[in-house]
N, C-alpha and C positions, 0 to 999 in steps of 0.2 A: 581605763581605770575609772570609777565613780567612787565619790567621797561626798559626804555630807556636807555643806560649808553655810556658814553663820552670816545672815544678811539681814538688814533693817528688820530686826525681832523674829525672825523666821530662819527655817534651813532648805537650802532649796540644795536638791541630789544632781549632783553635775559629773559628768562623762569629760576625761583629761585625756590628750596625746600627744607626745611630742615635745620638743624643747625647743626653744627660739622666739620669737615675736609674739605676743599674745593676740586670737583672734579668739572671738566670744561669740555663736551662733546663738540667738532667740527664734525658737519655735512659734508654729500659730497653732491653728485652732482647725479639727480635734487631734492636735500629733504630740511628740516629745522629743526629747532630745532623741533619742533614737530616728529622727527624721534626718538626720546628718552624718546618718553610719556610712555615707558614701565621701562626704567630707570630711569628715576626721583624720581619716588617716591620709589622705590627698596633704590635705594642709601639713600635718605632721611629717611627712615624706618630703615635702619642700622646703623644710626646717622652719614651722611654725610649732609655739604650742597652742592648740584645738581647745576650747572651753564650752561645752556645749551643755546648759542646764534646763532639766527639766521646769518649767516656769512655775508659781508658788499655782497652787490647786491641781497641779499636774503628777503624774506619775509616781515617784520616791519621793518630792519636795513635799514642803506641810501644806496643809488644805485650808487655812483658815476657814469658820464656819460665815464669820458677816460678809453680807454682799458688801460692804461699803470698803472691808479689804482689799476691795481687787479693784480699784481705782487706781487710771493712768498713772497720776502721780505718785502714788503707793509702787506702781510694778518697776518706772524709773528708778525710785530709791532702792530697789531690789536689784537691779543694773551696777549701777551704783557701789553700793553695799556688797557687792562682789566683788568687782573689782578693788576695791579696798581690802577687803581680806585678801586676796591672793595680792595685796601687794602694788597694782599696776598701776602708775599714775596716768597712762595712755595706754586704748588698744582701740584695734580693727573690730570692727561690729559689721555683722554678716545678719541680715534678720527675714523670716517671713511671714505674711499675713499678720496675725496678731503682734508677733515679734518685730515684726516693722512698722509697727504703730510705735510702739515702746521705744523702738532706737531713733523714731524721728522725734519721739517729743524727748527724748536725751540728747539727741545731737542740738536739738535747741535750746535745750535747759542747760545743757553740759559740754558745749563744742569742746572747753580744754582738754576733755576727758577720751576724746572719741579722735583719732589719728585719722582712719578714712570709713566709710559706712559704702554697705551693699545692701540694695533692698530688693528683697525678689516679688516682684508683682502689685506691692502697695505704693503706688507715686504718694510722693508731700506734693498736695497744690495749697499751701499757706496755714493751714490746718491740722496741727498735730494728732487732734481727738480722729481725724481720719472720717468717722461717722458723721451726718448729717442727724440730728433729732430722731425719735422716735417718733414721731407725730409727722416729720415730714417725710419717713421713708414711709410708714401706712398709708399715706397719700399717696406717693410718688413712686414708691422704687418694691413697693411689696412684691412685685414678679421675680426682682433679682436677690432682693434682700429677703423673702420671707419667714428663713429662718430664725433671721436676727428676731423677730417679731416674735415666735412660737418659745425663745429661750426666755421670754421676758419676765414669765409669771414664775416667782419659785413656787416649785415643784409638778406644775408643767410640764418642763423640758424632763423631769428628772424619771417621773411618770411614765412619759412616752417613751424614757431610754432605757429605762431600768432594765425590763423586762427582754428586750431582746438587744443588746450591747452591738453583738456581733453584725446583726444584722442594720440595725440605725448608723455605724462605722461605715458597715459595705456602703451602704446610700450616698456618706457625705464622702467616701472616696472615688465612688463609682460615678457618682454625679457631677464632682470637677473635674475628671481627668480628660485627658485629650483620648488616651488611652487607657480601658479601665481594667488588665491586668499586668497593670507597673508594676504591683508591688505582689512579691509571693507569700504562698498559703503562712509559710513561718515568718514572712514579716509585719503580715496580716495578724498574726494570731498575737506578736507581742502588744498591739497597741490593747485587741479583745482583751487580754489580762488584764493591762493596765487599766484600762474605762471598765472593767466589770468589778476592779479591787477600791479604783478611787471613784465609782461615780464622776457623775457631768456635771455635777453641782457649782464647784471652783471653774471650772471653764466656762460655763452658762452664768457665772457670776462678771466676767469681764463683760458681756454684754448688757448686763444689768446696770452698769455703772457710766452707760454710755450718752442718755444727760446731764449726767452729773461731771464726765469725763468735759464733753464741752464748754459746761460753765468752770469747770476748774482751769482749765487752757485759755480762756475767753482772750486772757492779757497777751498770749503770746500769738495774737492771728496776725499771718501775714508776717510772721518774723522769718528772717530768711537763715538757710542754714548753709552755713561758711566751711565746715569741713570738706574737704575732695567726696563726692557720691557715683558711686555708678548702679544705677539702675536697671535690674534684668526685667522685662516684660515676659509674658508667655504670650504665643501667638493665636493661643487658643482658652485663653482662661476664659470660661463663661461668667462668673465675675466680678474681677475686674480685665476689662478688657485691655491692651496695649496700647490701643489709640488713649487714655487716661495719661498716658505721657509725655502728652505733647502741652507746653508749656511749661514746663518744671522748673526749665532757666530762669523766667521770672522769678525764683526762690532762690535757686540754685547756681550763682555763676558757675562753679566747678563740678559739671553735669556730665558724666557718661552715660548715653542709653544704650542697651542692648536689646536684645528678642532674640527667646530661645526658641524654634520651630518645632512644631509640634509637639505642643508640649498644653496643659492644661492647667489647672491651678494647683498643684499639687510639686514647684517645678523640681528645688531639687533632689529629688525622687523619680520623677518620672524621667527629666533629663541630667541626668548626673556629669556626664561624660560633659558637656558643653560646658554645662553651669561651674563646673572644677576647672576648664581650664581659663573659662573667665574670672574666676575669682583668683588662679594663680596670677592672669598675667597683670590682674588690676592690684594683688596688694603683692605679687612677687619682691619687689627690691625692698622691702619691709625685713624680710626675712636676716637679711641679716645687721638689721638696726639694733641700735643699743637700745634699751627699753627703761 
């Protein structure tokens, strides 16, 4: 079921199933809630309720037009601000790539809020904003990073996407995967709708906001985050790679890693099967907590 629901000033379109525990999945970057059609009913079948929302600039959620909307601390309060509305004064947070930035600077800003966190593929090493400068990835990381660099200028990225959706999608799917026909022709074709109805604009806008995102977290480096975490690595993300999660204890006394095999950045999607039954067994006895 999808319903519209009211968060810090905005409505962001969220996918529901199931009754019992609240578990809240955040999307990254270019997907939707629809990236956890294999989770959803997993979770709901184990007696959880699944909350999976389109993130604000994505899909059915509203698009604000300023870049300066889609700053970390803005999409927390969007976190947040949902869970408020539905009610929940604790839930389980499941998040990837961009949605795992989001749930580590919540889990820091917000530990009372966050019961236990899974982050598939993005480690915390001390650093919520996740990103290193733009000036020191042009330098330093442009081979791995160069997209983040080409979304920087509005209307650049919007430019380069507009015009062929389908095919700039294939690229950023085809280009993390371990395997690059995870996903089929009809599950391909819903995100093409989506990015050819919303534009890239809101989603090339979180990246826009990513020194500003730094200087806004500045006070919180190096804070450590006290919630239970288990962490999924992919053994083939090109990047970030799995080796990026060694250290995490440093931050994390209650650290699980995992490594899903053969799998690329894309995980769960590409490895469904693995990634459901870790996530059953690490928030399983949640299920039937009083909430």
């Amino acid at each position: 079921m999808s319903r519209r629901i009211p968060t810090n000033g905005i409505e962001l379109s969220v996918d529901e199933t199931g009754t019992g525990y609240p578990v809240v999945l955040l999307h990254g970057f270019p997907e939707l809630a629809f990236s956890w059609r294999y989770q959803l009913p997993a979770l709901a079948e184990a007696g959880f309720r699944a909350i999976a929302p389109d993130l604000r600039g994505y899909g059915a959620s509203d698009k604000p037009s300023e870049v300066e909307a889609y700053g970390l601390l803005t999409l927390v309060d969007d976190f947040i601000g949902l869970i408020d509305a539905l009610e929940y004064e604790k839930v389980a947070l499941v998040a990837h790539d961009w949605g795992a930035i989001i749930a580590w600077a919540a889990a820091v800003a917000h530990p009372g809020r966050i019961e236990r966190l899974v982050s598939l593929n993005v480690p915390y090493r001390g650093h919520c904003a996740a990103f290193p400068t733009i000036e020191y990835i042009r330098e330093h990381l442009s081979n791995r990073f160069g997209y983040v660099l080409m979304l920087q200028e509005p209307g650049v990225a919007e430019g380069w996407f507009t015009p062929e959706p389908a095919e700039k999608l294939a690229g950023f799917y085809r280009g993390g995967a371990s395997n690059p026909e995870f996903m089929t022709e009809a599950d391909f074709q819903v995100y093409v709708d989506a990015f050819t109805a919303g534009t890239i604009t809101g989603p090339a806008n979180y990246y826009r906001n990513i020194d500003a995102n730094s200087a806004a977290t500045e006070h919180l480096a190096n804070a450590p985050v006290i919630v239970p975490v288990m962490m999924i690595a992919a053994d083939s993300d090109p990047v970030l790679p799995a080796s990026l999660v060694v250290g995490m204890d440093r931050w994390i006394p209650n650290l699980r890693v995992e490594t899903v095999e053969h799998c690329g950045h894309w995980t769960q999607q590409e490895q469904p099967e693995p990634v459901n039954r870790l996530l059953l067994d690490f928030l399983g006895d949640l299920a039937g907590a009083s909430m």
